[in-house]
N, C-alpha and C positions, 0 to 999 in steps of 0.2 A: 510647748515649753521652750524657752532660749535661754542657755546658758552663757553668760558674758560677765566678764569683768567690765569691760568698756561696751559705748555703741557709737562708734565716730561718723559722725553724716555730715557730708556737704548740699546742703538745701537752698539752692535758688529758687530765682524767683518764679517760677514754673515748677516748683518741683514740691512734693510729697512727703518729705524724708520724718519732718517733726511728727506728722500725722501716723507716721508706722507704724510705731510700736504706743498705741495707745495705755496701756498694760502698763510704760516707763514712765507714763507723766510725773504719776507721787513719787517716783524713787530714782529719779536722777535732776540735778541740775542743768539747764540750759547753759551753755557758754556759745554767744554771739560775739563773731570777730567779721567785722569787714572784710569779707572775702573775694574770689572766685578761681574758679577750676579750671583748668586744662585736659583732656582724654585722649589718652592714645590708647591704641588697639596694634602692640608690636605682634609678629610673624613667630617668632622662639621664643621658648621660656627657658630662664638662666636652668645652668646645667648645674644638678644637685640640689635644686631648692625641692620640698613637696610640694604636691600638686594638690594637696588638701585643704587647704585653708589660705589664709588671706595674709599677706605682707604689710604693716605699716611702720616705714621708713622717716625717719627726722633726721636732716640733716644738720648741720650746724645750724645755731641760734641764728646768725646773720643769714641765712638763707630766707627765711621767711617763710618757708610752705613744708609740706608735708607729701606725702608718698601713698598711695594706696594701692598696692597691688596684688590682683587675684588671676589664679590661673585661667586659661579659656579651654578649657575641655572640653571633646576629646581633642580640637586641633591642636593642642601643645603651644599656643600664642600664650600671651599676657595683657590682661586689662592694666592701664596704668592710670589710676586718677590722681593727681595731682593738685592740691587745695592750698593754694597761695593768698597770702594775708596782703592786706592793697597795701603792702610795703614793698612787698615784694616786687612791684614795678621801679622803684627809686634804683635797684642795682639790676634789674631786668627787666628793663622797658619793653623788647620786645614780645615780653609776654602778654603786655595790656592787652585787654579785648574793644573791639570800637566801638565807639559809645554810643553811637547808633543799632547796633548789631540788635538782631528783632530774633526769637526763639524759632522761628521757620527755616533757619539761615544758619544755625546750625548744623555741622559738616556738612559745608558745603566750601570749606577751601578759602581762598584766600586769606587766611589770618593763621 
């Protein structure tokens, strides 16, 4: 059983997310936005937050992306996925990913 309000997924093109929760097809809406994501894997997790559940952060409208962040237990780090609308290169270019970039190649650094 899963209980949610919401189920926010960033699904590329290699990825699985739609296919999850099979069980949600009839009872939610799809919303597609021209995306993609950024991941970081930081050292500390902010001091005061729980370490039970999941963070999701919006920043202002003009920002363009969103925030997902889940604790890494037990090391006390934090998952940060970050899901940027392809606007969000117009005032953040250097977040573009290269348009060659191949799923192999994936952290492996330079970008």
């Amino acid at each position: 059983t899963i209980n949610a309000t919401h189920v926010i997924g960033a699904d590329g093109k290699w990825s699985k997310v739609r296919q999850s929760f099979p069980s949600l097809n009839s009872q939610a809406t799809m919303i597609t936005c021209p995306s993609f994501g950024v991941h970081i894997n930081a050292s500390t997790f902010p001091e005061g937050w729980k370490d039970d559940g999941t963070y999701v952060v919006q920043p202002a409208d003009e920002c363009m992306f969103h925030l997902i962040l889940s604790p890494l237990v037990p090391s006390n780090g934090l998952s940060i996925s970050m899901v940027c609308f392809d606007q969000t290169v117009n005032r953040y270019p250097w977040l573009a990913p290269p348009d060659d970039m191949k799923a192999e190649d994936y952290g492996k650094g330079n970008w």
